[in-house]
Structures are given as structure tokens and as C-alpha cells.
VEXDREN-2710 file (C-alpha; in Angstrom, 1 decimal):
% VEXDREN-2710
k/r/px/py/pz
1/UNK/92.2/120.3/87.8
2/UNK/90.6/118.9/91.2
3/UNK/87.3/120.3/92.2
4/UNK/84.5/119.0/94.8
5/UNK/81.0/119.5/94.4
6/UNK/78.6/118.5/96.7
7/UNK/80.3/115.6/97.7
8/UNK/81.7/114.5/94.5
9/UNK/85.3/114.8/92.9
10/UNK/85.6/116.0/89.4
11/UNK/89.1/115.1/88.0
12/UNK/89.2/117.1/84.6
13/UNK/91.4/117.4/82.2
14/UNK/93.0/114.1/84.6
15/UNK/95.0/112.2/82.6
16/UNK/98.6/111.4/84.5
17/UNK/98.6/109.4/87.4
18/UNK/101.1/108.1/90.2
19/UNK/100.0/105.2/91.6
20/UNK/101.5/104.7/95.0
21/UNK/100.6/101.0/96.1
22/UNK/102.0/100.0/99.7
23/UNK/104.0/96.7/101.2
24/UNK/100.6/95.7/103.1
25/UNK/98.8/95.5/100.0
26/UNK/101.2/93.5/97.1
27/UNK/102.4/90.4/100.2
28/UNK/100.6/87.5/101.4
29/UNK/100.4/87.9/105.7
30/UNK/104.4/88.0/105.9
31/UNK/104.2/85.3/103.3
32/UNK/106.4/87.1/100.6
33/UNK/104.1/88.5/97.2
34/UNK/100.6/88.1/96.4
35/UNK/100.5/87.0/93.3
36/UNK/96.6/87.5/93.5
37/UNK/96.9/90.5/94.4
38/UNK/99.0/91.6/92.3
39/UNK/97.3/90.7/89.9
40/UNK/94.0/92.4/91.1
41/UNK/96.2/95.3/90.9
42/UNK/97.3/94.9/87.5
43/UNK/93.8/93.7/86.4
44/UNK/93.0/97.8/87.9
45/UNK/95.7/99.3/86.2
46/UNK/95.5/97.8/83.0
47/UNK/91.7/99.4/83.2
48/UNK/93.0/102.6/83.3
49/UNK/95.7/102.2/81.1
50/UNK/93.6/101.3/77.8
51/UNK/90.9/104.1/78.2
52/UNK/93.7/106.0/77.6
53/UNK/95.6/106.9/81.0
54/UNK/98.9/107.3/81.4
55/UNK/99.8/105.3/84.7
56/UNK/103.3/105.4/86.5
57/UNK/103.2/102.6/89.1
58/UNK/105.4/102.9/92.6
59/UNK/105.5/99.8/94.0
60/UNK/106.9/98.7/97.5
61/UNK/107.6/95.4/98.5
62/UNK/111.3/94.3/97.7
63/UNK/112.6/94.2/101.4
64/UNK/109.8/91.6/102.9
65/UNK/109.6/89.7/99.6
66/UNK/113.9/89.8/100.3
67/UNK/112.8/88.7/103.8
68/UNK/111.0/85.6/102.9
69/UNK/112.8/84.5/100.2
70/UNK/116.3/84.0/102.4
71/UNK/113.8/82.7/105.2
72/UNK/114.4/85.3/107.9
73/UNK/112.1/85.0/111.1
74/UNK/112.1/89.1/110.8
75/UNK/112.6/92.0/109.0
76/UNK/116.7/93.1/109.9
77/UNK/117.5/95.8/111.3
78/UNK/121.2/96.5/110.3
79/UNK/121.8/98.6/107.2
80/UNK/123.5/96.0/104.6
81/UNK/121.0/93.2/105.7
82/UNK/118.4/95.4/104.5
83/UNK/120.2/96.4/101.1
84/UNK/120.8/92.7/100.5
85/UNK/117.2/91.7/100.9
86/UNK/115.9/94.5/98.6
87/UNK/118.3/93.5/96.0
88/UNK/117.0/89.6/96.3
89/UNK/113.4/90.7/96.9
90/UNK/113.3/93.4/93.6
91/UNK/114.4/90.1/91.6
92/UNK/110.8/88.8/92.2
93/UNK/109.1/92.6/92.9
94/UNK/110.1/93.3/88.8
95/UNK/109.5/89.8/87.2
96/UNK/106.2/89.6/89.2
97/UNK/104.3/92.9/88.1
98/UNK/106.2/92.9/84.2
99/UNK/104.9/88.7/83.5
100/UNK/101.6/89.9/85.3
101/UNK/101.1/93.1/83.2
102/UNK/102.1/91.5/80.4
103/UNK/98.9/89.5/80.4
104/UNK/96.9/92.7/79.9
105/UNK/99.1/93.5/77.2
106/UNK/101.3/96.1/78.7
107/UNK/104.5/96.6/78.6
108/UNK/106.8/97.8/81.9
109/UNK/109.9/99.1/82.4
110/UNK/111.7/99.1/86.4
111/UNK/113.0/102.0/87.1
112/UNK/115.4/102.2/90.6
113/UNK/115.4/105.8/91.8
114/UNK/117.4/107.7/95.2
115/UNK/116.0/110.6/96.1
116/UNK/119.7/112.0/95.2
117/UNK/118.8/110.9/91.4
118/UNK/115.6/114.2/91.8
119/UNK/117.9/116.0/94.0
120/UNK/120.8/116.4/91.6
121/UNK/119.5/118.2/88.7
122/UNK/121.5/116.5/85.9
123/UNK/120.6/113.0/87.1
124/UNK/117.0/114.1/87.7
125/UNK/116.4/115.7/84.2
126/UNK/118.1/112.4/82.5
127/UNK/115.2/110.5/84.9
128/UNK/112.7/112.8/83.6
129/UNK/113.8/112.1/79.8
130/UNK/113.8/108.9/80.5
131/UNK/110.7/108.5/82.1
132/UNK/109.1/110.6/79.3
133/UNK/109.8/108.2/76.8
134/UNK/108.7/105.4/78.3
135/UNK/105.1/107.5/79.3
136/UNK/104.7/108.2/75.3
137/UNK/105.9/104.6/73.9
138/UNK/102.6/103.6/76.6
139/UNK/105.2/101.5/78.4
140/UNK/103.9/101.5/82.5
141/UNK/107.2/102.6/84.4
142/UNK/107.7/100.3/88.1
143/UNK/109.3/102.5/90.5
144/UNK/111.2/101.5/93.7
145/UNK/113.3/102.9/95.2
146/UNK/117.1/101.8/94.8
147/UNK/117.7/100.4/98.6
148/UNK/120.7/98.7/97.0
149/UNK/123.0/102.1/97.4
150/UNK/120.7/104.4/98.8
151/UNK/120.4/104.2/102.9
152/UNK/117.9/107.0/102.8
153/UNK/114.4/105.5/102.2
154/UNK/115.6/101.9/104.5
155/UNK/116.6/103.7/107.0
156/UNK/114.5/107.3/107.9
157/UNK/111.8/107.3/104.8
158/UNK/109.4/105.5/102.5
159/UNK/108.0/105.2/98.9
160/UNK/105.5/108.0/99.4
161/UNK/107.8/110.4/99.6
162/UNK/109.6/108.9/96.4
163/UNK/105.9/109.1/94.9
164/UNK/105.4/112.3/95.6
165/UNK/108.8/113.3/94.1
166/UNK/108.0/110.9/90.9
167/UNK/104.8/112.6/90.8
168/UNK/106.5/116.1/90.7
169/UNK/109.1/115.4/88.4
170/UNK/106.5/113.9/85.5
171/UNK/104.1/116.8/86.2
172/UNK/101.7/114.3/87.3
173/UNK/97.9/115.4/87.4
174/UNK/96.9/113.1/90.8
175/UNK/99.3/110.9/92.9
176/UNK/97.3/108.0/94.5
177/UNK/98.8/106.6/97.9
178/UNK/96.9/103.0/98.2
179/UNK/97.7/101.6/101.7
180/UNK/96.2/99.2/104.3
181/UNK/94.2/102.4/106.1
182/UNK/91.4/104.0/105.3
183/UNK/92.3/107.6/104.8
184/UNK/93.3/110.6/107.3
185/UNK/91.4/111.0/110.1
186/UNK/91.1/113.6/112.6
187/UNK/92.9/111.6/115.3
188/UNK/94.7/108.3/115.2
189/UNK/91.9/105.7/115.1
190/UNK/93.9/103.1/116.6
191/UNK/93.6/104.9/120.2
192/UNK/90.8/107.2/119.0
193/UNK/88.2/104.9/118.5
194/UNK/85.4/108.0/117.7
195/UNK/88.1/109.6/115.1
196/UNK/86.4/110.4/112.1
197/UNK/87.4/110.3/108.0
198/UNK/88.9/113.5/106.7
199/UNK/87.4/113.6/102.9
200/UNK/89.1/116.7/101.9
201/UNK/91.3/118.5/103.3
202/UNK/94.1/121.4/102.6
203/UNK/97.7/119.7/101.5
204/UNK/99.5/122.0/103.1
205/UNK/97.7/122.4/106.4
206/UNK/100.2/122.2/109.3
207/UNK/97.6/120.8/111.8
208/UNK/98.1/117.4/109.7
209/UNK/100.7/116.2/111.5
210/UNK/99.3/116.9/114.8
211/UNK/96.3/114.0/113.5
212/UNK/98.7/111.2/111.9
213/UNK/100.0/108.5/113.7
214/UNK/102.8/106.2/112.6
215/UNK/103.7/102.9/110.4
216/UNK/102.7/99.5/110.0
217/UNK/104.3/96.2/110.4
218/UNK/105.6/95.2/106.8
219/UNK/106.6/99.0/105.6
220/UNK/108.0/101.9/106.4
221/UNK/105.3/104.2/106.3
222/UNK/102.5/105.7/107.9
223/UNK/100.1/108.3/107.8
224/UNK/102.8/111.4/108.9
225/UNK/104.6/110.3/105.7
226/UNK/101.6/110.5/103.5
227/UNK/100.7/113.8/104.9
228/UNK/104.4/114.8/104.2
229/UNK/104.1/113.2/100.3
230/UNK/101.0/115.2/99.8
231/UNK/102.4/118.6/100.6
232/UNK/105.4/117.8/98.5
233/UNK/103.4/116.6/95.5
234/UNK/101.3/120.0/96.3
235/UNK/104.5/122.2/96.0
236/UNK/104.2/120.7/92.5
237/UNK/100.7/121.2/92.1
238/UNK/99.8/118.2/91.9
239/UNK/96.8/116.7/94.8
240/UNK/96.8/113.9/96.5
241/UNK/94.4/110.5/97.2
242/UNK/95.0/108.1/100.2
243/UNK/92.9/105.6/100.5
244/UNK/92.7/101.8/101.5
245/UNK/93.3/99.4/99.2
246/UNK/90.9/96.8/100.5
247/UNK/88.4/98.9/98.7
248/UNK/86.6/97.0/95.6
249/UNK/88.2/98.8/92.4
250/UNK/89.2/101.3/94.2
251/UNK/91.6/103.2/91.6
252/UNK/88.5/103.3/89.1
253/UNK/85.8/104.5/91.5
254/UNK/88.6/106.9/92.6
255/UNK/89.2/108.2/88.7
256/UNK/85.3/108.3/88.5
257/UNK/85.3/110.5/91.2
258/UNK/84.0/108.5/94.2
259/UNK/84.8/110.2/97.3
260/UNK/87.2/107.3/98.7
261/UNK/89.6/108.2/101.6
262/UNK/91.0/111.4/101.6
263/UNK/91.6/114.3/99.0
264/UNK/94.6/116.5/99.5
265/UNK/94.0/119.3/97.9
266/UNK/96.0/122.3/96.1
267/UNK/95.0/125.5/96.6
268/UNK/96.1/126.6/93.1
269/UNK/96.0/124.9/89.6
270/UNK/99.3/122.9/89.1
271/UNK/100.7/125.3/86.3
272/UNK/99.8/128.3/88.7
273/UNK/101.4/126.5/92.0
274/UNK/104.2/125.4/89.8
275/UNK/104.8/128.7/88.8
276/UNK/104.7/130.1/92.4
277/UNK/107.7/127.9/93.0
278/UNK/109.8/128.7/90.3
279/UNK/108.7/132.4/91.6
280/UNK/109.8/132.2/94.9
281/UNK/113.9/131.7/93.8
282/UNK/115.1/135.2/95.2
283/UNK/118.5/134.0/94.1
284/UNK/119.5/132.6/90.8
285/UNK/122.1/130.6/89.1
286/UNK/122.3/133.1/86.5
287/UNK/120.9/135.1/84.0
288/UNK/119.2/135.6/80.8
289/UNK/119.3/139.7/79.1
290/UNK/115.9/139.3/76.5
291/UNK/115.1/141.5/73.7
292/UNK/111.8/143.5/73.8
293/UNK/110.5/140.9/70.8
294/UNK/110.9/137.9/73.3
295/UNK/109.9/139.9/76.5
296/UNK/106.4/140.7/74.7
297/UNK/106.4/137.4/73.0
298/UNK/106.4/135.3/77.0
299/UNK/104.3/138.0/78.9
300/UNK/101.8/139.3/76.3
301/UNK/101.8/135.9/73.9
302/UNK/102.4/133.6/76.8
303/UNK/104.6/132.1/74.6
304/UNK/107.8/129.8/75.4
305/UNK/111.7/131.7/75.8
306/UNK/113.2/131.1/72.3
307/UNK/117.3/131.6/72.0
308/UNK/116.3/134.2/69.6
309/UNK/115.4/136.4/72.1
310/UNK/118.2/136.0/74.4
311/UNK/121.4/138.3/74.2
312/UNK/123.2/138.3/76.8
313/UNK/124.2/135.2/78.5
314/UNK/125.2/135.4/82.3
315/UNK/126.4/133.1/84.8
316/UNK/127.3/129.4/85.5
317/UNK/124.7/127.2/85.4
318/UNK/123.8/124.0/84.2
319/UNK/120.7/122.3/82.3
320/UNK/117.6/122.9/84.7
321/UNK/118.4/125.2/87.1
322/UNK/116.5/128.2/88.0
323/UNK/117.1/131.7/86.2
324/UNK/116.3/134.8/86.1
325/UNK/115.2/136.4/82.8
326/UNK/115.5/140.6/82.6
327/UNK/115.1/143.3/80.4
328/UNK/118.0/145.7/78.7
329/UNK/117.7/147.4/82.2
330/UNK/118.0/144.8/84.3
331/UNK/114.7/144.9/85.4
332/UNK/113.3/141.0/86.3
333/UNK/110.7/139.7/84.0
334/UNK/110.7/135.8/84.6
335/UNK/112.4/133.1/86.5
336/UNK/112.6/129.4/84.9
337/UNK/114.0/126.1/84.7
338/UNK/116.9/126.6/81.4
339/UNK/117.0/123.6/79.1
340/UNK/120.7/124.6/78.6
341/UNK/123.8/125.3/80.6
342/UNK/125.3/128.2/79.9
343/UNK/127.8/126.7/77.8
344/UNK/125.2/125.8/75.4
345/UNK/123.0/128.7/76.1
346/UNK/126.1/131.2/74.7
347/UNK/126.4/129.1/71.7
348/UNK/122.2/128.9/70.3
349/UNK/121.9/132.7/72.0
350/UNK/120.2/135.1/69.2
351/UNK/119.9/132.1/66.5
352/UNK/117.1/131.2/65.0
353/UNK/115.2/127.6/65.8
354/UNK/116.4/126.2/62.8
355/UNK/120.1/127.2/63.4
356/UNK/119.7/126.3/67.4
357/UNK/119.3/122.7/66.0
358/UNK/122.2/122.8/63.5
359/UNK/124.1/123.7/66.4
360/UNK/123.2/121.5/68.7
361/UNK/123.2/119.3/66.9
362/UNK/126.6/119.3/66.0
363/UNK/127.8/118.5/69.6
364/UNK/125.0/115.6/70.0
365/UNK/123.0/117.4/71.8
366/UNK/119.6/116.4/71.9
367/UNK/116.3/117.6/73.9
368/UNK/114.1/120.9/73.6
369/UNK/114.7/123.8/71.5
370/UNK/113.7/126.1/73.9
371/UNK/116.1/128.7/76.2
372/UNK/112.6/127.9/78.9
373/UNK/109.6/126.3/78.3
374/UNK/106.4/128.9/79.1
375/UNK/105.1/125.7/81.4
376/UNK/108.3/126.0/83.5
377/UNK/108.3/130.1/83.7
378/UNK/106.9/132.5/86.4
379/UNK/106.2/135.7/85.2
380/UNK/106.8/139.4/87.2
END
């Protein structure tokens, strides 16, 4: 949790982080990478990672290190000129930071998302699985996006939104945008020479956008499209840090609470605001009919939804959607996220944990026990 006091930002209980680090920062003046820098970047991170922080790095920088590898005087504008320099330039992007960061003795794994792989939720669960594993085997996850097949991000968006997305989808505790800018200000500073630095501010506070102004040369960004990734990583609960990356070990005097650019801030805990989301589904893809054991167990015990506890199965849905959980009478007691469809859910209903995993695992199926997990539940 994010709190301020007098000045200074206490990040407790802090220990996930999405680092967001921006094409103005990782090349060399329209040069292709910085290797330096780069390196000063993994020199940072590698900090961070052995006192004991779990770090999940989005890096831009494929398209202009694409650019200067095939010698182009500019950045193209057509769609499949830009999809071929990203695929040449993430060649270099993913060999740079994993021979870099293996220097500090870390290992890396890439990891090319579209934002239809955290759209679609079978495709964004295996992501999350994936990226799980590689979070507890202390192996740093690269993130770009994957401009080779998705038009999306080239085209209309940028890697903060994809950080901000990451950064939801690992239940991150702080995303960190690094850019070539200070921070939010008031008023664009480029033709507001008296604008002055925002240090905290609300993430979801609509007069944002009426302050940001728009992108840089070498990326796709901006300060509209931070203030968008921080009220999407808010909807998560999770706040948000832009600030510049010119700053001398910037991501440490930011973990020691330093108050560096700008805090976006959450106006609820992240399991709370979580929870508020998961609330707000008026609709469902199905249903789940509890027993009063289980309905006592989640709202007096706080406990998880075991399949125990479930006896009536109803619906179509698949692994991570959104359901509703009610009593004998059909009265609603919870909405979560399901960690089974409703095949599965029919089969490991009213069975015990031990029998859930016989079950399951007779059809190679392999993830949580749980009907819900009590972190992905809203309570009525």
C-alpha cells in the first residue's frame, strides 16, 4: 500500500514492480541502442532484484533499433514497414538486455504480448501462468509488445498501456513509467513555460487529460497515454510513478520513497479496488449455488470458494470469467473470477480437495484447487 506523509512516499508491503522504461531512454540520439544505458538500467534493476524484488521489465525500443539497423533516414510510416523493423529491431532489443542482465547474474525471459493476448481470457490466464512461473523461478520477464502481428500498439497506442495491463494482470504492487519527462504537470511545459510538477495526484481524475500534451520523437507515447496507463493500472489497484529517467538511480530513490515525478494514486487498497471491479459485473457468465458451510466459510472466514461448497453448477463459462455466487435462494453473495469452466466446475463440484485433484488430474489438468480464490472475490 501507497501512502504520503509529509512529503514522503511510503511503499509498504511493496514488493512487485512493473518497470516501464521508454524508447528515449534505452537509444543513443536516433543512433539505434545504448548499450550504456542499458546497462545503467540493468545495473538499477539488478539492485532491486537481489534485495529481494520481484521486477517485470517493459521495455520499448524494437522499431528505432529496426530503424537503424536496415539504415532508414526515418521512422516509416506504413503498417508492414513498421512490423518488419520491430521484428529486426527485437532481434537486438532481447539479446541486448538478456547478455547485459546476465552480467548481474539474472536470468530473463522475452515475452511478446497483444493487448488481445489480456483481452481474451484463455490467452491472458495462460500469460499470467506463464508469467507466474517465471516471477517465482527469479527469472526477470522483458516485455514488448508483439508489433510483428499486432497493428494496435504501432499504429494508435504505446507500451504504457501494455504496462499498465502487465501490471494488472501480475497483481503488481507499483508500475513505474520511466520516460524522457519529468513527470505530470499542470499544463504542458513545452508551451507553458510557468507549468508546475504534479507530485501526487488522483489516478482517476478526469481533469488529467485536460493537462497532458502529446509524444516524442523516437516513441509513441506521451503524457495522455501515461495518464490513461495509470487509471487502467488503478482499476487494478495498483498506483502509478512517472518520472524522468535522466534522474541519478532513479528506480531506487523511487523504491526508497523519494518523491521523484509524479504519484498516481488509488483511492483504495489494491485488494479492495480489485474487489470493487469484480463487484461492479451486473451480469454474469454464470453461476455458482453454495451450501451454507461455504457461504459462512468466504463471508465470515474470508476464506477462498472450495468445490466442496458448490452444488449447483449453472451456465457456460470458461476459466476466468466473472460469476456470480448465491445462496439456496438465489440470493447474490459474491462475484469472482472461476479457475474452471463449467465443464470442469460440474465435474470437482461437492468433492473434496483431495478428490478435486484426483479428478483433475485425470484430464491433465493443472492449476488451482480453488472453485475462486478469496483475492479474486467481491463480497455482497
Amino acid at each position: 500500500m501507497v501512502k504520503v506523509v509529509n512529503g514522503h512516499r511510503q511503499f509498504n508491503d511493496c514488493k512487485r514492480i512493473v518497470v516501464k522504461i521508454g524508447s528515449s531512454l534505452l537509444t543513443a540520439n536516433g543512433q539505434g541502442l545504448d548499450l550504456d544505458a542499458i546497462s545503467h538500467w540493468a545495473h538499477q534493476i539488478s539492485q532491486l532484484h537481489h534485495a529481494g524484488l520481484e521486477i517485470i521489465l517493459v521495455s520499448s525500443g524494437a522499431v528505432a533499433e529496426g530503424v537503424v539497423r536496415m539504415k532508414l533516414a526515418e521512422r516509416p510510416n506504413d503498417l508492414p514497414s513498421l512490423q518488419a523493423c520491430a521484428a529486426i529491431g527485437q532481434m537486438g532489443l532481447i539479446q541486448t538486455w538478456s547478455s547485459i542482465l546476465a552480467e548481474q547474474q539474472i536470468q530473463s525471459a522475452q515475452v511478446l504480448l497483444t493487448h488481445d493476448d489480456l483481452t481474451d481470457r484463455k490467452r491472458y490466464l495462460n500469460a499470467s501462468h506463464t508469467l507466474q512461473h517465471l516471477i517465482d523461478w527469479r527469472v526477470i520477464p522483458v516485455i514488448n509488445e508483439n508489433d510483428t502481428v499486432s497493428t494496435r500498439e504501432i499504429k494508435f497506442g504505446d507500451n504504457d498501456t501494455l504496462a499498465a495491463m502487465v501490471a494488472g494482470q501480475v497483481n503488481a504492487d507499483l508500475l513505474v513509467i520511466l520516460t524522457d519527462q519529468q513527470g505530470m504537470f499542470n499544463a504542458d511545459p513545452r508551451s507553458h513555460p510557468d507549468a508546475e510538477l504534479l507530485s501526487t495526484v488522483p489516478a482517476l481524475d478526469d481533469e488529467l487529460f485536460a493537462m497532458a500534451g502529446d509524444g516524442g520523437a523516437l516513441g509513441r507515447g506521451g503524457m495522455v497515454t501515461k495518464v490513461r496507463a495509470a487509471r487502467l493500472a488503478a482499476r487494478s489497484g495498483c498506483p502509478t510513478i512517472v518520472a524522468s529517467g535522466d534522474s541519478d538511480h532513479v528506480l531506487s530513490r523511487l523504491i526508497q520513497g523519494e518523491a521523484l515525478g509524479t504519484l498516481f494514486v488509488v483511492d483504495e487498497d489494491p485488494i479492495t479496488a480489485r474487489k470493487q471491479w469484480l463487484a461492479a459485473h451486473l451480469q454474469t457468465a454464470g453461476s455458482l449455488i453454495l451450501d451454507q458451510g461455504a457461504i459462512k466459510a468466504i463471508k465470515e472466514q474470508h476464506r477462498s470458494l472450495l468445490p466442496v461448497g458448490v452444488q449447483v453448477v449453472k451456465g457456460h463459462f470458461e476459466r476466468g470469467d466473472v460469476v456470480e455466487c448465491v445462496d439456496q435462494h438465489g440470493l447474490r453473495v459474491a462475484v469472482g473470477r472461476v479457475n474452471f469452466s463449467s465443464r470442469y466446475a460440474n465435474m470437482v463440484k461437492g468433492l473434496s480437495t483431495e478428490k478435486v485433484q484426483q479428478v483433475l488430474g485425470a484430464f491433465g489438468v493443472v492449476g488451482s484447487l480453488e472453485m475462486i480464490h478469496r483475492d479474486q472475490m467481491a463480497l455482497y
